[in-house]
The first five atom37 places (N, CA, C, CB, O) and aatype in JSON, in Angstrom:
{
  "aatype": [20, 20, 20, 20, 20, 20, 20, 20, 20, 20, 20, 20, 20, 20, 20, 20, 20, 20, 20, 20, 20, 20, 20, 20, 20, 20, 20, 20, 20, 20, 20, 20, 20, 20, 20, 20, 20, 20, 20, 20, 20, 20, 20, 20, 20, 20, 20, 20, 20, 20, 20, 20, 20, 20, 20, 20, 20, 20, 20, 20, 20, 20, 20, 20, 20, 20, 20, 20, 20, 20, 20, 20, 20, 20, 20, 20, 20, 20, 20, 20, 20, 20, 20, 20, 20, 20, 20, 20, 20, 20, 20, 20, 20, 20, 20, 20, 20, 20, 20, 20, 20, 20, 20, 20, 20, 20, 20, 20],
  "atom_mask": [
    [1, 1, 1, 1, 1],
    [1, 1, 1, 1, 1],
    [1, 1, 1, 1, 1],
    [1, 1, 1, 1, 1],
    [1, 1, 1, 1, 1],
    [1, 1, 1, 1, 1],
    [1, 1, 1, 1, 1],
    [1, 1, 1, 1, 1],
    [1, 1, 1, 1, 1],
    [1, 1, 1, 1, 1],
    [1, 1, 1, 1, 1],
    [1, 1, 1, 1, 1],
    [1, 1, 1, 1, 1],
    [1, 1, 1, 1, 1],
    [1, 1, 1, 1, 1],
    [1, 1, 1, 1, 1],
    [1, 1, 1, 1, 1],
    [1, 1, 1, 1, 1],
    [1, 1, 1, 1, 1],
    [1, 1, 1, 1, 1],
    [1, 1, 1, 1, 1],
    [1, 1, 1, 1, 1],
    [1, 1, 1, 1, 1],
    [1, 1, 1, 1, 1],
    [1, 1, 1, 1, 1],
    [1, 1, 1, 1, 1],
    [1, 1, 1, 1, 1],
    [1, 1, 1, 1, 1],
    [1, 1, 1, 1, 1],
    [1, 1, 1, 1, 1],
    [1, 1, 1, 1, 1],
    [1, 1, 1, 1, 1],
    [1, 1, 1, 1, 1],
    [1, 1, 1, 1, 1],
    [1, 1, 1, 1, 1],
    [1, 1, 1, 1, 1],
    [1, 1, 1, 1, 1],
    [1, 1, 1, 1, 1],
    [1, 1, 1, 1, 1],
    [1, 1, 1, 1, 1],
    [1, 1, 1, 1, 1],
    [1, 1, 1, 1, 1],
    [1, 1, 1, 1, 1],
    [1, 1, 1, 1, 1],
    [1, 1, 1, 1, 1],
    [1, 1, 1, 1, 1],
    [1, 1, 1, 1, 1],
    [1, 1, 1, 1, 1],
    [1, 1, 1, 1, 1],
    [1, 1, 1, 1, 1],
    [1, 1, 1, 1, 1],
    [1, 1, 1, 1, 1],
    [1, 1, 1, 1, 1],
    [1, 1, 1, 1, 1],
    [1, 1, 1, 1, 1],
    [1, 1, 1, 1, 1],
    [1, 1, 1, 1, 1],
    [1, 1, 1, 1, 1],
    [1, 1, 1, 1, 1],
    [1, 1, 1, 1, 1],
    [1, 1, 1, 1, 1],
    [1, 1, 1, 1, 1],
    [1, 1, 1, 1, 1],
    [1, 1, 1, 1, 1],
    [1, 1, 1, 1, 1],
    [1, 1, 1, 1, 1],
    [1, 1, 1, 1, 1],
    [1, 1, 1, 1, 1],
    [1, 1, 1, 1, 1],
    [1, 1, 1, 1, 1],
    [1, 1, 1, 1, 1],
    [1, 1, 1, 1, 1],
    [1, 1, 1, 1, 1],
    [1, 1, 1, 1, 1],
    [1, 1, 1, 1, 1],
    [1, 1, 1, 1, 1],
    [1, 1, 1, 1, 1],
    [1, 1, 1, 1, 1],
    [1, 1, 1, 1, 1],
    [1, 1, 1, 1, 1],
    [1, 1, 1, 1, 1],
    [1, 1, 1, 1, 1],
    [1, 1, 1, 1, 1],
    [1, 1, 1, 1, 1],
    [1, 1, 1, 1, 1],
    [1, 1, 1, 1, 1],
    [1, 1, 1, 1, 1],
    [1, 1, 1, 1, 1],
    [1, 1, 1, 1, 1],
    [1, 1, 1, 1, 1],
    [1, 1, 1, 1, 1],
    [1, 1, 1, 1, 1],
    [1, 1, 1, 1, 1],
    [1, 1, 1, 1, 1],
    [1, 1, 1, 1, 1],
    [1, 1, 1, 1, 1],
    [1, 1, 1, 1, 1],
    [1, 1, 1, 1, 1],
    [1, 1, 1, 1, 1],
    [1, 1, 1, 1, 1],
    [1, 1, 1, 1, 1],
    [1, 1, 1, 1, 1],
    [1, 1, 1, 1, 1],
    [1, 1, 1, 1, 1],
    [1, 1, 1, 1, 1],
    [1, 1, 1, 1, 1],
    [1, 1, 1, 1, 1],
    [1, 1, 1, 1, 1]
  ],
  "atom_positions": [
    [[105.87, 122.46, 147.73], [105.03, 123.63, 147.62], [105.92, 124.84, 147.41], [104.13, 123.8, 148.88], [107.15, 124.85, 147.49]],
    [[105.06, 125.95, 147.1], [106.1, 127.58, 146.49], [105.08, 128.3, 147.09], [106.43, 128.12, 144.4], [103.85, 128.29, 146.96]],
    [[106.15, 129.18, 148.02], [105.74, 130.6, 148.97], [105.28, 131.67, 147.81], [107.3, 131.36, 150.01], [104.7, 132.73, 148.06]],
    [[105.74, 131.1, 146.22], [105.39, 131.97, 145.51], [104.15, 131.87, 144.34], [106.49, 132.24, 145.09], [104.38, 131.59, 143.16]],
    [[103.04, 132.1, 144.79], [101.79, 131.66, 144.43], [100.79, 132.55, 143.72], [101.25, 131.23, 145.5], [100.02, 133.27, 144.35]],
    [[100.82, 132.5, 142.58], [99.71, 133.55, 141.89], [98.71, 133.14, 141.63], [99.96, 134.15, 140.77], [98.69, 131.96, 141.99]],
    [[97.31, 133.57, 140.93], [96.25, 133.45, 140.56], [96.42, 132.36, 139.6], [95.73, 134.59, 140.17], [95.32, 131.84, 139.81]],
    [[96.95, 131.62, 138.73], [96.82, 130.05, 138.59], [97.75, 129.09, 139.15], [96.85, 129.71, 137.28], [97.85, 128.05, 138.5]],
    [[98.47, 129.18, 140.23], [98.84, 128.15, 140.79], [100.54, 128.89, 141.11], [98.55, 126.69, 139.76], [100.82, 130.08, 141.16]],
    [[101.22, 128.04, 141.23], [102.8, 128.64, 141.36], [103.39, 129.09, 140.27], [103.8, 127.7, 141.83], [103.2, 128.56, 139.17]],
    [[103.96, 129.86, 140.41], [104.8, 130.78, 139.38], [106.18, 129.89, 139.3], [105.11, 132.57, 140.0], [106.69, 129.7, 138.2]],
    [[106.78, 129.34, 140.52], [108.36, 128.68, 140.23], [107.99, 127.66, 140.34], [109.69, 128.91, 141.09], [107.05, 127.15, 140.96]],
    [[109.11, 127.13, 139.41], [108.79, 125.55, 139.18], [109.2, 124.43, 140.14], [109.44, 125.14, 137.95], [110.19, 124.16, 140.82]],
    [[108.21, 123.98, 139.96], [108.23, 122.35, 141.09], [109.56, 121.53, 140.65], [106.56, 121.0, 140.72], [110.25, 121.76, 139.67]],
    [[109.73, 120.59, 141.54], [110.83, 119.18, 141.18], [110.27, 118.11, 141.68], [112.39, 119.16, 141.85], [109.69, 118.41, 142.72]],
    [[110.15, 116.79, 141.37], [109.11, 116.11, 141.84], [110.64, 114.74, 141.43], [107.14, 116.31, 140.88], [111.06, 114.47, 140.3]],
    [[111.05, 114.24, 142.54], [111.84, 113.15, 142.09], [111.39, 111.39, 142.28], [113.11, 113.45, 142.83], [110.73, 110.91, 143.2]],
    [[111.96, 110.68, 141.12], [111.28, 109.19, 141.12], [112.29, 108.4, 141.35], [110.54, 108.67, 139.81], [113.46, 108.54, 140.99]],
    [[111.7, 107.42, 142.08], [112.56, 106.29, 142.25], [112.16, 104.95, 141.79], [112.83, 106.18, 143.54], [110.96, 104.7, 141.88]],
    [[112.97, 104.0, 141.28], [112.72, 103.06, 140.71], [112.28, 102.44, 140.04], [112.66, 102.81, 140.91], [111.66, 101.39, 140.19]],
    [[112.65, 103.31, 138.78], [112.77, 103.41, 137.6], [113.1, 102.55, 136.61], [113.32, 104.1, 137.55], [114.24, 102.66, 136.15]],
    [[112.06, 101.33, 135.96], [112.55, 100.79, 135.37], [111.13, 100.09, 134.39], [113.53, 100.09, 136.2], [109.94, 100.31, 134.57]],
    [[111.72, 99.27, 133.43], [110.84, 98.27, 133.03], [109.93, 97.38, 133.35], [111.24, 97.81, 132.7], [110.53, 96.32, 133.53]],
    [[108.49, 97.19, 133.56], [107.98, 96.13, 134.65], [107.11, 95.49, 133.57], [107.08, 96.75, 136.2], [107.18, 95.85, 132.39]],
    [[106.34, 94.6, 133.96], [105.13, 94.16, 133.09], [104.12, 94.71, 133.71], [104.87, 92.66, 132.92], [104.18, 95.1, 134.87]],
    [[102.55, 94.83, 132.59], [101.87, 95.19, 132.58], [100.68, 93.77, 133.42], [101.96, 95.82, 131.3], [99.88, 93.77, 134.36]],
    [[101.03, 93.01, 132.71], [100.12, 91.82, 133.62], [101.21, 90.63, 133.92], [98.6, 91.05, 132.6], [102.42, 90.61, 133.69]],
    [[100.52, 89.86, 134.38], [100.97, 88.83, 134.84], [100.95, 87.29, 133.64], [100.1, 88.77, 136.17], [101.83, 86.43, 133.65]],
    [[100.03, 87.28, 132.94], [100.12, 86.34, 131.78], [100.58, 86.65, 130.85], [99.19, 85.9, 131.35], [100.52, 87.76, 130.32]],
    [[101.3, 85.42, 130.39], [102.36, 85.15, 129.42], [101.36, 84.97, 128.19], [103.4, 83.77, 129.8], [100.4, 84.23, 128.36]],
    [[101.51, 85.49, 127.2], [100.58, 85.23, 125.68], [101.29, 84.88, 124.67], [99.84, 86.45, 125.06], [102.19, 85.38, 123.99]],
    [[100.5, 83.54, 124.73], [101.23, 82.36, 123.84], [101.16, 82.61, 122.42], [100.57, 80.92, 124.05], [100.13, 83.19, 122.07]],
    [[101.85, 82.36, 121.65], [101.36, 82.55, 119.6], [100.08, 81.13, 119.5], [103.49, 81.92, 117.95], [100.04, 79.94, 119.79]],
    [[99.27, 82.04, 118.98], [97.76, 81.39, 118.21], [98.56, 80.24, 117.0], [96.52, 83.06, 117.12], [99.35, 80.25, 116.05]],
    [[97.87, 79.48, 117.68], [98.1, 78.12, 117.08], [97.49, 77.89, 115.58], [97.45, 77.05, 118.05], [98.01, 77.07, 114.83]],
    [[96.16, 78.82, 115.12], [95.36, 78.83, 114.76], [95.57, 80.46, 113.51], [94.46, 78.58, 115.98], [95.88, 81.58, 113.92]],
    [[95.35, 80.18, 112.37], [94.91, 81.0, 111.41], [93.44, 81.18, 110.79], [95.64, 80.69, 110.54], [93.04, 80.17, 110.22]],
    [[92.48, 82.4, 110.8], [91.16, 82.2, 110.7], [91.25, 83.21, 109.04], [90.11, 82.82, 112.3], [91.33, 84.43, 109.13]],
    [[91.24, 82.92, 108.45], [91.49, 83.62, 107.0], [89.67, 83.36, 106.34], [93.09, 82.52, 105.85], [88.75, 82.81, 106.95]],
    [[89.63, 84.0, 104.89], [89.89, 85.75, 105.25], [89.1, 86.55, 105.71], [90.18, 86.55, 104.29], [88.1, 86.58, 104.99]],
    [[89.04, 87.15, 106.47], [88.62, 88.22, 107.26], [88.59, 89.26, 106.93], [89.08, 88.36, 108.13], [89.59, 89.44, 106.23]],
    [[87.89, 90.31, 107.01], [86.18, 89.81, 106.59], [85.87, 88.73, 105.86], [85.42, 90.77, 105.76], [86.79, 88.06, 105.4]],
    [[84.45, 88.33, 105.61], [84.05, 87.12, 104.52], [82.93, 87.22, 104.33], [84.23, 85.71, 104.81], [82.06, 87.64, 105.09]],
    [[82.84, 86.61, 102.67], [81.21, 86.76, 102.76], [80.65, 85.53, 102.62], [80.54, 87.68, 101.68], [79.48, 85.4, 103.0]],
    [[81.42, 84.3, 102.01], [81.43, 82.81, 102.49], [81.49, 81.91, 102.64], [81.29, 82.43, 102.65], [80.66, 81.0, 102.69]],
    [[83.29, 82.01, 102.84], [83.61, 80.66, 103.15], [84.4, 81.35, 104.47], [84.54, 79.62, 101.87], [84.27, 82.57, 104.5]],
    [[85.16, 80.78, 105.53], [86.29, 81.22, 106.66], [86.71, 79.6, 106.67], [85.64, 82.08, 108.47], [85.96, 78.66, 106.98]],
    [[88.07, 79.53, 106.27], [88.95, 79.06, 106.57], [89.91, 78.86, 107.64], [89.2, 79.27, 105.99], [90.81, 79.69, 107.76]],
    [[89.82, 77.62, 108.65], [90.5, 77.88, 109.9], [91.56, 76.93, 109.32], [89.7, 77.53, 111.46], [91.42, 76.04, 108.48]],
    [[92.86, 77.42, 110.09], [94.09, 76.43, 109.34], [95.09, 76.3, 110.86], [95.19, 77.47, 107.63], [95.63, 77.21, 111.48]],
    [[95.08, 74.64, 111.19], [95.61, 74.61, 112.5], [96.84, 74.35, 112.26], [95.04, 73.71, 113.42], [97.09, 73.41, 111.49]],
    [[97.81, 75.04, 112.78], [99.26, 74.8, 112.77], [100.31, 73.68, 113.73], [99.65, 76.08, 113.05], [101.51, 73.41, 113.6]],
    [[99.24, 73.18, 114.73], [99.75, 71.86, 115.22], [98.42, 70.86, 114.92], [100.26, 71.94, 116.98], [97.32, 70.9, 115.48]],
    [[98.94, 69.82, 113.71], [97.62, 69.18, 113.29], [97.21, 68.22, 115.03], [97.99, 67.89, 111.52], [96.11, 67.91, 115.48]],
    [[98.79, 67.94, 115.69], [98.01, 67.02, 117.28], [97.04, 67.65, 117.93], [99.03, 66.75, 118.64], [96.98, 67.21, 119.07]],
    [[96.55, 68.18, 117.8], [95.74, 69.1, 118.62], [94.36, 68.77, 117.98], [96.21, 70.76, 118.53], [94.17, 69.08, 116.8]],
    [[93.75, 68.39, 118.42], [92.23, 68.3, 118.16], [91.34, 69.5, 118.81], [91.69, 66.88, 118.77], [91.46, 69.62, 120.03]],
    [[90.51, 70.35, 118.18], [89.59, 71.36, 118.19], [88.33, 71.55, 118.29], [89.7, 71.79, 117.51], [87.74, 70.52, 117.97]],
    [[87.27, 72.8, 118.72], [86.38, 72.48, 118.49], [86.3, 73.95, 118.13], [85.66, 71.68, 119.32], [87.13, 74.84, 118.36]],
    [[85.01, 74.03, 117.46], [84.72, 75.79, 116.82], [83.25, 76.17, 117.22], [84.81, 75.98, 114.8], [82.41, 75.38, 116.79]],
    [[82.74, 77.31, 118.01], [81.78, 78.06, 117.53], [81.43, 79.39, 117.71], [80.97, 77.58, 117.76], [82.11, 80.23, 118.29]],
    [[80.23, 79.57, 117.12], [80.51, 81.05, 116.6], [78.76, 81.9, 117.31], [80.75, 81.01, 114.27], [77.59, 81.52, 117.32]],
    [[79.3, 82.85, 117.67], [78.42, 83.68, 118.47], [78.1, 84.81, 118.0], [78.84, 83.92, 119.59], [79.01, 85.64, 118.05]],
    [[76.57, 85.33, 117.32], [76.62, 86.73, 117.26], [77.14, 88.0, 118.27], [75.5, 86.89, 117.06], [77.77, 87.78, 119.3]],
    [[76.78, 89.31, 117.83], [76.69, 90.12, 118.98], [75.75, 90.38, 120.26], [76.71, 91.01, 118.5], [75.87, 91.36, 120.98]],
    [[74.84, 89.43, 120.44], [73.94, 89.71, 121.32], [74.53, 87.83, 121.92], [72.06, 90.28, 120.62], [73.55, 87.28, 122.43]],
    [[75.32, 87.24, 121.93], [75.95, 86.45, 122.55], [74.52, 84.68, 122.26], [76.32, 87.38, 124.36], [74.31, 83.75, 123.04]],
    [[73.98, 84.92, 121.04], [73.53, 84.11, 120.23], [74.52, 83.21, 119.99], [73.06, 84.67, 119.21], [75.55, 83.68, 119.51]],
    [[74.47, 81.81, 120.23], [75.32, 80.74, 119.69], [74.74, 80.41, 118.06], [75.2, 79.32, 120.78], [73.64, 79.88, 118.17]],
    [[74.96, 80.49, 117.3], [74.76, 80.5, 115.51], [75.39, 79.04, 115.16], [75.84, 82.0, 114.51], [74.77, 78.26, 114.45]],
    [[76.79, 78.66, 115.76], [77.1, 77.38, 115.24], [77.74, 76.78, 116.73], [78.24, 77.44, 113.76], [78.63, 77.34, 117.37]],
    [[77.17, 75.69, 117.04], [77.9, 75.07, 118.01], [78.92, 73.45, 117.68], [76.73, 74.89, 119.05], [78.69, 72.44, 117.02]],
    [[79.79, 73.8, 118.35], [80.59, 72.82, 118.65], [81.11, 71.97, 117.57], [79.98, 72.12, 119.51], [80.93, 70.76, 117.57]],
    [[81.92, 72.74, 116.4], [82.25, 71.96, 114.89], [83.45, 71.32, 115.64], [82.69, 73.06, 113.2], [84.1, 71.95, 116.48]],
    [[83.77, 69.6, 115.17], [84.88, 69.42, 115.56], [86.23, 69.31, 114.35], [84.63, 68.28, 116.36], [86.03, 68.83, 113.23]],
    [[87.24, 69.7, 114.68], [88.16, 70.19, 113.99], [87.69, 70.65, 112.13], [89.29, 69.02, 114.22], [88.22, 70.19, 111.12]],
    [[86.67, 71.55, 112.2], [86.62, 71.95, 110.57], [87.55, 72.83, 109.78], [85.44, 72.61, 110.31], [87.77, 73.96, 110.22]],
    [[87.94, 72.55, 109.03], [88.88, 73.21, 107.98], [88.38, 74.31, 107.24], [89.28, 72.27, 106.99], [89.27, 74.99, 106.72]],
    [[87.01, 74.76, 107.01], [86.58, 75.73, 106.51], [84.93, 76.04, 107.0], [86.86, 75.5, 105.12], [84.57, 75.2, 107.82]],
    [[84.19, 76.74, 106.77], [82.33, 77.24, 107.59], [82.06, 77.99, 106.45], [82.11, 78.47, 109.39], [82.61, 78.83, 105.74]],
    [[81.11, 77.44, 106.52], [80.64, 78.26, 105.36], [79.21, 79.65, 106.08], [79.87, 76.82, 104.0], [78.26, 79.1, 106.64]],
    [[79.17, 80.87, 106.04], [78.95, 81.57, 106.56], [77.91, 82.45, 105.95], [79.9, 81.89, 106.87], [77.33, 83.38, 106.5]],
    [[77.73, 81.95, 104.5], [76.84, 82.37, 103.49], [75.42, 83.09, 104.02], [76.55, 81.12, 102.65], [74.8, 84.14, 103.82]],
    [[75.28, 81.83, 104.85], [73.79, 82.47, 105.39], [73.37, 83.33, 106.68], [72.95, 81.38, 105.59], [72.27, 83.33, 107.23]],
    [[74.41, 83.98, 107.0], [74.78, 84.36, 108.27], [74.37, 86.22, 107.59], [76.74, 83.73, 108.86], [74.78, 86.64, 106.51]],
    [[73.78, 86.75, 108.24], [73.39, 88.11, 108.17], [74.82, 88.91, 108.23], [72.33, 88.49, 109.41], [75.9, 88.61, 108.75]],
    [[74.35, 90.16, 107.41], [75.98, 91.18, 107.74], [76.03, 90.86, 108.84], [76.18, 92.97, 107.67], [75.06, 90.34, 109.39]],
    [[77.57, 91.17, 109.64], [77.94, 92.07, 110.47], [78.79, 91.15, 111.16], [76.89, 92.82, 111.22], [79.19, 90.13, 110.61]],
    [[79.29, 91.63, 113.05], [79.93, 90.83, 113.36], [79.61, 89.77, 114.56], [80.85, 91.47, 113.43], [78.77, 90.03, 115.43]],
    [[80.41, 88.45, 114.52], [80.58, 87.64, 114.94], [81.55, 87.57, 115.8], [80.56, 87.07, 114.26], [82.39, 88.45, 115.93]],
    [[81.5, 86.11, 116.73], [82.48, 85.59, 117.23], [83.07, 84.52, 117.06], [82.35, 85.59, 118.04], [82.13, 83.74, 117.18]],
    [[83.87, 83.97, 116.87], [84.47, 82.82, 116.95], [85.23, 82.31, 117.58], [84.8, 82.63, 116.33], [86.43, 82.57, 117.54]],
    [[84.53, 81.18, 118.57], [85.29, 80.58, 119.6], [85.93, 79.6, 119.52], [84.77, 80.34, 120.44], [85.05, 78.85, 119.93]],
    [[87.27, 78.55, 119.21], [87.97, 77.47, 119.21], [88.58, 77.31, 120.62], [88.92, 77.51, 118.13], [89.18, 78.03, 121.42]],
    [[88.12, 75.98, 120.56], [88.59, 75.5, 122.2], [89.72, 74.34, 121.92], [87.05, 74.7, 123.29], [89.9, 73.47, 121.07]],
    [[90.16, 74.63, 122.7], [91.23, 72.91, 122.56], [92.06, 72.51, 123.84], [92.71, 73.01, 121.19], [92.0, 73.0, 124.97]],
    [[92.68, 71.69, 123.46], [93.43, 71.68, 125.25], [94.05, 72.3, 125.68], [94.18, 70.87, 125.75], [94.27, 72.36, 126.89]],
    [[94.66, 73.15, 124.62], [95.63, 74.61, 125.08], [95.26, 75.22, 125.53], [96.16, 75.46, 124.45], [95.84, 76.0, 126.29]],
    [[93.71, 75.15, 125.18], [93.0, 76.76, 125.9], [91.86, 77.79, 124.53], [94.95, 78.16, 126.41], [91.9, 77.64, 123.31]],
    [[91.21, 78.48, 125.09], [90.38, 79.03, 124.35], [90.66, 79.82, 123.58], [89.66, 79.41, 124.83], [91.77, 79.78, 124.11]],
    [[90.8, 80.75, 122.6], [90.38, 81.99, 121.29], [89.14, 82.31, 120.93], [90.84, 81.66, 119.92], [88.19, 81.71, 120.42]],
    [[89.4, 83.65, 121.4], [87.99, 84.22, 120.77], [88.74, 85.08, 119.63], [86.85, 85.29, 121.98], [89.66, 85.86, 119.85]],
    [[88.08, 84.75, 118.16], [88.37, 85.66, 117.48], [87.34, 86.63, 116.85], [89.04, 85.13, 116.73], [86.24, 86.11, 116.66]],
    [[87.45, 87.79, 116.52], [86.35, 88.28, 115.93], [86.4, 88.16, 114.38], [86.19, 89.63, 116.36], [87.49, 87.99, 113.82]],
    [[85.45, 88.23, 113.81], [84.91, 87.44, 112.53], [83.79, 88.36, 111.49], [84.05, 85.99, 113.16], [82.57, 88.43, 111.56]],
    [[84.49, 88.83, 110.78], [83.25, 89.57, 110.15], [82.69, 89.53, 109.09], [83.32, 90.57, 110.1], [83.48, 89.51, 108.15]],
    [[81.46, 89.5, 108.77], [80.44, 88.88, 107.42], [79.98, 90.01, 106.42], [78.87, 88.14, 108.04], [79.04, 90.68, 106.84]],
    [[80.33, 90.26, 105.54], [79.99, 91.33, 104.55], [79.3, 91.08, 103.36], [81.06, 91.92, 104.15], [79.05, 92.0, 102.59]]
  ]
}
Protein backbone atom coordinates (compact mmCIF):
# COMPACT_ATOMS: atom_id res chain seq x y z
CA UNK A 1 0.00 0.00 0.00
CA UNK A 2 1.09 4.07 -0.53
CA UNK A 3 0.56 6.73 2.30
CA UNK A 4 0.39 8.55 -0.96
CA UNK A 5 -3.15 8.37 -2.27
CA UNK A 6 -5.11 10.58 -4.63
CA UNK A 7 -8.49 10.64 -6.16
CA UNK A 8 -7.78 7.54 -8.53
CA UNK A 9 -5.86 5.38 -6.49
CA UNK A 10 -1.94 5.80 -5.65
CA UNK A 11 0.14 8.18 -7.22
CA UNK A 12 3.67 6.01 -6.46
CA UNK A 13 4.19 3.04 -7.89
CA UNK A 14 3.56 -0.38 -6.46
CA UNK A 15 6.19 -3.53 -6.65
CA UNK A 16 4.46 -6.66 -6.50
CA UNK A 17 7.21 -9.63 -6.50
CA UNK A 18 6.74 -13.42 -8.02
CA UNK A 19 7.99 -16.44 -7.22
CA UNK A 20 8.27 -19.44 -9.16
CA UNK A 21 8.48 -18.67 -12.19
CA UNK A 22 8.41 -20.97 -14.76
CA UNK A 23 6.85 -23.16 -17.51
CA UNK A 24 3.93 -25.51 -16.34
CA UNK A 25 1.19 -27.26 -18.30
CA UNK A 26 -2.05 -26.18 -18.85
CA UNK A 27 -3.81 -29.67 -18.36
CA UNK A 28 -3.01 -32.79 -17.51
CA UNK A 29 -3.66 -34.86 -20.92
CA UNK A 30 -1.29 -35.71 -23.29
CA UNK A 31 -2.86 -35.13 -27.08
CA UNK A 32 -2.09 -37.73 -29.24
CA UNK A 33 -1.73 -36.97 -33.40
CA UNK A 34 -5.24 -37.95 -35.13
CA UNK A 35 -4.81 -41.04 -36.67
CA UNK A 36 -7.42 -40.03 -39.02
CA UNK A 37 -7.72 -37.44 -42.07
CA UNK A 38 -11.43 -36.17 -42.82
CA UNK A 39 -10.92 -34.27 -46.27
CA UNK A 40 -12.45 -31.93 -47.80
CA UNK A 41 -13.85 -29.75 -45.56
CA UNK A 42 -16.27 -28.09 -46.14
CA UNK A 43 -18.26 -30.49 -48.67
CA UNK A 44 -20.99 -30.62 -50.60
CA UNK A 45 -20.71 -34.50 -51.39
CA UNK A 46 -18.55 -36.71 -50.90
CA UNK A 47 -16.07 -36.62 -47.21
CA UNK A 48 -13.39 -38.74 -47.44
CA UNK A 49 -12.01 -40.35 -44.22
CA UNK A 50 -8.37 -41.69 -44.77
CA UNK A 51 -7.01 -43.92 -41.81
CA UNK A 52 -3.38 -43.75 -41.31
CA UNK A 53 -2.99 -46.99 -39.26
CA UNK A 54 -4.98 -49.40 -41.64
CA UNK A 55 -4.78 -52.07 -37.96
CA UNK A 56 -7.15 -50.20 -36.48
CA UNK A 57 -10.62 -50.94 -37.23
CA UNK A 58 -13.29 -47.92 -36.93
CA UNK A 59 -16.52 -46.85 -36.67
CA UNK A 60 -18.12 -43.36 -37.96
CA UNK A 61 -21.13 -41.21 -37.12
CA UNK A 62 -22.37 -38.13 -37.71
CA UNK A 63 -24.59 -35.78 -35.63
CA UNK A 64 -26.35 -32.60 -36.51
CA UNK A 65 -26.41 -29.47 -34.36
CA UNK A 66 -29.27 -30.20 -32.24
CA UNK A 67 -27.30 -33.58 -31.35
CA UNK A 68 -29.57 -35.61 -34.09
CA UNK A 69 -27.72 -38.87 -34.98
CA UNK A 70 -28.05 -38.55 -39.18
CA UNK A 71 -25.66 -41.60 -39.74
CA UNK A 72 -25.00 -44.25 -37.26
CA UNK A 73 -22.32 -46.56 -36.77
CA UNK A 74 -20.45 -46.90 -40.52
CA UNK A 75 -17.83 -49.50 -40.05
CA UNK A 76 -14.48 -48.52 -41.33
CA UNK A 77 -15.85 -46.32 -44.56
CA UNK A 78 -13.47 -44.72 -46.83
CA UNK A 79 -15.72 -42.04 -48.08
CA UNK A 80 -20.03 -40.69 -47.04
CA UNK A 81 -21.61 -39.39 -49.20
CA UNK A 82 -23.40 -36.28 -47.66
CA UNK A 83 -25.35 -35.08 -50.71
CA UNK A 84 -28.50 -35.25 -48.98
CA UNK A 85 -27.68 -33.75 -45.83
CA UNK A 86 -29.10 -30.03 -45.50
CA UNK A 87 -26.53 -26.92 -45.37
CA UNK A 88 -24.72 -26.40 -42.45
CA UNK A 89 -22.88 -28.00 -39.65
CA UNK A 90 -22.28 -31.38 -38.47
CA UNK A 91 -20.49 -33.71 -36.37
CA UNK A 92 -18.46 -36.41 -36.91
CA UNK A 93 -17.75 -38.98 -34.55
CA UNK A 94 -15.03 -42.00 -35.20
CA UNK A 95 -14.55 -44.35 -32.47
CA UNK A 96 -11.90 -46.96 -32.32
CA UNK A 97 -9.84 -48.53 -29.70
CA UNK A 98 -7.66 -45.60 -29.36
CA UNK A 99 -10.35 -43.59 -28.40
CA UNK A 100 -12.91 -41.14 -29.77
CA UNK A 101 -12.77 -37.79 -32.41
CA UNK A 102 -15.16 -35.53 -32.76
CA UNK A 103 -14.62 -33.65 -35.80
CA UNK A 104 -16.58 -30.85 -37.09
CA UNK A 105 -17.83 -31.24 -40.65
CA UNK A 106 -19.38 -28.82 -42.80
CA UNK A 107 -22.03 -29.14 -45.75
CA UNK A 108 -22.36 -26.33 -48.29
Amino acid sequence: SSSDVGTFGMNTPAYFCIDNVGNYPLSTNDIKESKFSIFPNPSSELVFIRNYDQNIDFSVSIFDVYGKEIIHNLKNPKQIDISSFAKGQYILKIESEEGTINERLLKI
